[in-house]
N, C-alpha and C positions, 0 to 999 in steps of 0.2 A: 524098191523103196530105198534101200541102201543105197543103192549105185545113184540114188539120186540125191540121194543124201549127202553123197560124198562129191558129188560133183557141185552142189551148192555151198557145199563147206569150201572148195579149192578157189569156186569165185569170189565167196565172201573174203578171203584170205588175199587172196591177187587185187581184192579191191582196197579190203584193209591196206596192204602194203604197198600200192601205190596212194591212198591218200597220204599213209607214212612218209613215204618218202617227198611227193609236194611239199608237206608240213618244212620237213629235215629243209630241202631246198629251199622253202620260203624264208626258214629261220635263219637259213643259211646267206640268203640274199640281203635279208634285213640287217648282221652285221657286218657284211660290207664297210668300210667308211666312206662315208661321204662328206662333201665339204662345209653342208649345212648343220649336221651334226657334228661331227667328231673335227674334223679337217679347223674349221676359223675357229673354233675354240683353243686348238694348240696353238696359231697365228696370234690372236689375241693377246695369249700370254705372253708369250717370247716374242713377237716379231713387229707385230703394230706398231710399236714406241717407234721405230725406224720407219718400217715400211707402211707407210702411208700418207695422206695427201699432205705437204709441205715436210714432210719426215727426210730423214739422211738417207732412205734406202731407194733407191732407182725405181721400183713400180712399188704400187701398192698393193696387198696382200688383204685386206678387207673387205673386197667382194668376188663372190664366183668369181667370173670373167679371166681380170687379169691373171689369178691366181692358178686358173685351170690352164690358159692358157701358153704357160711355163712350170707344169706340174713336173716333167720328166726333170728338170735342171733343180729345183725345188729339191726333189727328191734326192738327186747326186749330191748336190751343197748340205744336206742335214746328214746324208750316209757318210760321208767324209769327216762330218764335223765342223765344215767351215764357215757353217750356220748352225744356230747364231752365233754372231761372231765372240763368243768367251772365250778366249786366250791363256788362261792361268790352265795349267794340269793339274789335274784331280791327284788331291792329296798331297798339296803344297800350298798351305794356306786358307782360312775359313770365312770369305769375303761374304761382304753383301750383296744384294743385286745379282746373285750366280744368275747366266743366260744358259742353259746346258738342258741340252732335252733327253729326255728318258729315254731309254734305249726300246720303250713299248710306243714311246710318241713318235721315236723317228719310223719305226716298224710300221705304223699309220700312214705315216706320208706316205714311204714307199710304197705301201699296197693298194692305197686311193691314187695315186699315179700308174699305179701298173695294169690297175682294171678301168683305167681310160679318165679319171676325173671328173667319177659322177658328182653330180651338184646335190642329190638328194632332194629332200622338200623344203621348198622356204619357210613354210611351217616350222620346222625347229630349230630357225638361227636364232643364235641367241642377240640380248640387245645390243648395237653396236658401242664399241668401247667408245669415248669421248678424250677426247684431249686437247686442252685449254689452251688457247693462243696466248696465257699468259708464260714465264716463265715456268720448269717444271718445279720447281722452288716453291712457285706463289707468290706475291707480289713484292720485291726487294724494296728493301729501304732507300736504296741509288741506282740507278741505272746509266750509268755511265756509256753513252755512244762516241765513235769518234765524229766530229763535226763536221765534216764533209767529205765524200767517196773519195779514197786511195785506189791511183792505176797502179799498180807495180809494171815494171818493165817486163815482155815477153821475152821468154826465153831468157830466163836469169834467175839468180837465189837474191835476195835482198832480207834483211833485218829492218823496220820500219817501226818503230815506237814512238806511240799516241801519247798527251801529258793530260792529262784530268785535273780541273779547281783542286787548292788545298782543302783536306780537310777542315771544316769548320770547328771541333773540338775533336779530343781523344774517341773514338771509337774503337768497338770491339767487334769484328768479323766472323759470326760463329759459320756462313755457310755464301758461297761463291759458283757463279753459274757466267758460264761464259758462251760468247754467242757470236761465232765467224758467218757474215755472210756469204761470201768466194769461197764457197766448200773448195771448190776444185783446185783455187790456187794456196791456199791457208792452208800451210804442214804443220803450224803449231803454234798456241802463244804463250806467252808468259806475263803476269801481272807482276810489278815490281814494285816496292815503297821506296819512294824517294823521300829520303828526310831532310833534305839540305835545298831541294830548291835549283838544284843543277839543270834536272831536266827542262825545265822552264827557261835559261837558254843558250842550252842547246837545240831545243825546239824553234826560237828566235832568228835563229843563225840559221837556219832549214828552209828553202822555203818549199809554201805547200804545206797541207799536214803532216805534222807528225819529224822527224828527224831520223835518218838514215844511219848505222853504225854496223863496223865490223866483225865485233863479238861483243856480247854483252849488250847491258843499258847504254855504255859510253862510261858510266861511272863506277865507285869502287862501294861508296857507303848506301848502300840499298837494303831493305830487308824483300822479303816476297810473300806474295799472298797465293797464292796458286798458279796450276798450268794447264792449259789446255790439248789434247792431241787427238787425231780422232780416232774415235771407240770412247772417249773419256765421258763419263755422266757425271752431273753436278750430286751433290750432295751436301749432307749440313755434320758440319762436325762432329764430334762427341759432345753428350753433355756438360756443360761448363770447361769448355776449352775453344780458345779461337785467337784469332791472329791480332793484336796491337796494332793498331793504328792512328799514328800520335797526331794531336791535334797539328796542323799548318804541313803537314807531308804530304804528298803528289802521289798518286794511284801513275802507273805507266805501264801503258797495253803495248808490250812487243808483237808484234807479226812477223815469225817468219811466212814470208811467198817465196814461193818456187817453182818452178819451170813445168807446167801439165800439158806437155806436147802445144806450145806455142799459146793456148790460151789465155786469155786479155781478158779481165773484167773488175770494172770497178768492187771495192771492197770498201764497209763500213762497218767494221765489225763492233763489238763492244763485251763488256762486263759488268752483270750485277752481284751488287754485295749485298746480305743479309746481318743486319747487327743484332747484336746478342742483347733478349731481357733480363737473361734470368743472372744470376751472379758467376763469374768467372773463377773459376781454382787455377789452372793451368793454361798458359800459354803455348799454341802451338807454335814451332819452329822446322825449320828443312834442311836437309841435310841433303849431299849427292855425293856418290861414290864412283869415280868415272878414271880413265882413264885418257892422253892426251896423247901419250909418245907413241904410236904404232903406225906400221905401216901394212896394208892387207897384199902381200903379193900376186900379182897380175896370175892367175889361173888357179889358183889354190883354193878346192872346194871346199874346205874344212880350217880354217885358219882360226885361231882360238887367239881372245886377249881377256885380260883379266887386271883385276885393281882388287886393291882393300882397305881398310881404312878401321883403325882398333879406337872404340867408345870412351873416352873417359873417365866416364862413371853410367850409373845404369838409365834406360828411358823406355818410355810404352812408345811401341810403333803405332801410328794410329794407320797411314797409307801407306804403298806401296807401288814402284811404277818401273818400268825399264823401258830403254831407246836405244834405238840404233836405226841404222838408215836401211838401203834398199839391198843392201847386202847382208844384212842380217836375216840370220835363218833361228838360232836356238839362242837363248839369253835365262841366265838363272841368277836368283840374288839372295844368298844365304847367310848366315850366321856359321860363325868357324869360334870355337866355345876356350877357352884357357887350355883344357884337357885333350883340344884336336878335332872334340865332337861337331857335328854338322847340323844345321837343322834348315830346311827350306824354309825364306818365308814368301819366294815368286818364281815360278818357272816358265817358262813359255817355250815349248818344243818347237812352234811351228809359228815363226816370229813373222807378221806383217807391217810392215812400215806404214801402210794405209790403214793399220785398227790398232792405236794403243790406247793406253788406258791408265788411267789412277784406279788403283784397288783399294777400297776399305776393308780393315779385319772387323769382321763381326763381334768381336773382342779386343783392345789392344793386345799386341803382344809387347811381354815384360823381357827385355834382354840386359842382362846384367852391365856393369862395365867391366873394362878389359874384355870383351868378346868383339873378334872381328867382322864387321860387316864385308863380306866379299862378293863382285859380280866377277861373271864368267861370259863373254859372249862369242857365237861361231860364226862366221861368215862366207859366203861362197861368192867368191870372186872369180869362177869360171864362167866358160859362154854358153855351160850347161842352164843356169843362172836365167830365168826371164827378165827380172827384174834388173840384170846388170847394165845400169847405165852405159857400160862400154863395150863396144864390140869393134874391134875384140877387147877382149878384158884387159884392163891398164893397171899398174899400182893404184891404190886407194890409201892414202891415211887420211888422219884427222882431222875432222872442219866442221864444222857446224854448216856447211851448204848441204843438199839434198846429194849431190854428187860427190860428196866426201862421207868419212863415215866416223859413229862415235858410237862409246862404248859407256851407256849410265845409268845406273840404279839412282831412283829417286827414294825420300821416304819423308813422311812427317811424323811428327814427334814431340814428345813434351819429356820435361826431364822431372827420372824421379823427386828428385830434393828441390824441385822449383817449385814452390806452393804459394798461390795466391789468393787474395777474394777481394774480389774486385766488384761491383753494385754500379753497371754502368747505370749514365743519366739517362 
């Protein structure tokens, strides 16, 4: 009886511990990621805005398919970091809109890529995110198109600025959304206020849309209303702050185009403006800190230039932004204090000419006066260099074409002691 006792006890046990271990396995299999669960939920948050159908990002990310189907490069681009594309380093600066995935999210990807990119069950997608053909703003008060498609010339850099009706009365621009259609050839734009009425003709003497110039608007007495580059997302001001826009003044869309391996396509880009209800306190204004006189020596991977520029009196930063061209690698734009002290307010390690950006602080920041605003930018002008337009590598200085290079901190701003209240109509 014993010996049979005991041999029934050894099955019960072998049985117990293999359904044990199925359970262990099953539980095991079940947190797997999969793309219906876990995988388009983290796409969702971070990546959709871009990646998907009419979006800036090259496939779409929104269903199995595409998504599995480029799971392995997925996974290399979020382990690197160069997805999504957020630019600012951590702990330099408190933006809005941070793009930056957890180091448990990117841990997902990679492990739903590595066990083959199961799809899981359709049962638990969640509902597909939706996104409005209208502006991401919501419907602008103007929307300003240019009037008929602009070729730029292949293979070339040109400056090309659109004139837009005078304003009808004084307006206040609390939030501005700008809209390239030639992704491919549109490196950047620039909205300008014209108060004088210039551009109207110089755009006369142009023919064709819009009017051609070498640097700048053509003119000197302009203010600005914003800029565009790409990575940059629209946003709406701080509360009770926005741009002046005096009655009978001319909106002016610059288009830089520039040379994308020979490609031709007509462009109609445009800008909408959002005006302000609520009452005005302070007026935003722009600043740039940039440098002009340098030259980047033909093969030198590390070439450093730098500018500065000391405040007046004191102002809240509300943006922040840096540029440089295709030989830009690292760009920093700090605060240099009376006392010596430093304080970041934008860095960017790993600088891409094809994703920049206007940063908003989640807070303004307060910088006294007398405190110097300083940028610092590196360049790699060797044939180490992918990006280097020349091969072999040639001197680079300063130009505003894609093939030249520049060194700028942007920023916006309102100044302390400038207080207004202002009850637009």
């Amino acid at each position: 009886m014993k010996k049979r006792f005991l041999i029934t006890s050894i099955a019960l046990t072998l049985a117990f511990s293999s359904t044990a271990a199925t359970a262990v396995r099953r539980r095991a299999i079940n947190r797997l990621p999969t793309f219906s669960r876990e995988v388009v939920r983290i796409f969702q948050q971070n990546c959709q805005s871009c990646h998907r159908a009419g979006g800036a990002g090259p496939f779409p990310l929104t269903h199995y398919g595409p998504a599995a189907a480029l799971a392995a490069s997925i996974a290399e681009m979020v382990t690197t970091r160069q997805m999504p594309p957020w630019k600012p380093a951590e702990g330099c600066g408190d933006f809005m809109g941070t793009r930056r995935l957890t180091q448990s999210e990117i841990d997902t990807i990679v492990e739903w890529a590595r066990i083959g990119a199961p799809e899981g069950s359709r049962a638990e997608l969640p509902p597909q995110r939706t996104f409005s053909s209208d502006p991401s703003l919501g419907k602008p008060d103007v929307r300003m198109t240019v009037e008929s498609p602009y070729t730029a010339p292949a293979r070339s850099d040109s400056l090309r600025s659109f004139v837009f009706p005078p304003s009808d009365k004084t307006r206040y621009v609390s939030a501005i959304d700008f809209h390239p259609t030639a992704r491919e050839v549109v490196h950047h734009m620039i909205a300008y206020i014209d108060y004088t009425g210039i551009s109207a003709t110089l755009d006369a003497a142009d023919p064709g849309p819009g009017y051609t110039t070498a640097s700048g608007p053509g003119f000197t007495d302009y203010g600005l209303l914003g800029s565009w580059f790409p990575g940059a997302d629209p946003f709406r001001f701080a509360e009770g702050v926005a741009v002046e826009l005096p009655a009978g003044a001319r909106v002016v869309l610059q288009v830089h185009y520039h040379d994308h391996h020979g490609h031709v396509e007509p462009d109609q880009s445009g800008v909408s403006l959002y005006f302000s209800r609520a009452p005005v306190t302070k007026l935003l204004r722009f600043l740039t800190v940039d440098n002009h006189e340098f030259t980047i020596p033909a093969g030198d991977p590390a070439f450093t230039v730098d500018s500065t520029w000391t405040l007046p009196k004191g102002i809240q930063a509300h943006t922040v932004g840096l540029h440089s061209h295709r030989l830009g690698r690292r760009m920093r734009f700090e605060t240099v204090a009376i006392d010596g002290s430093r304080e970041c307010l934008l860095q960017i390690d790993r600088y891409d000419w094809k994703w920049q950006g206007m940063y908003r602080y989640n807070q303004p920041r307060a910088i006294p006066g007398g405190t110097t605003l300083r940028v610092e930018a590196t360049y790699d002008n060797s044939s180490a260099n992918p990006e280097n337009p020349n091969n072999p590598p040639k001197d680079v200085a300063w130009g505003e074409w894609a093939f030249s290079e520049m060194c700028v901190a942007y920023m916006a701003f309102t100044w302390d002691d400038e207080n207004v209240f202002i009850v637009p109509e």
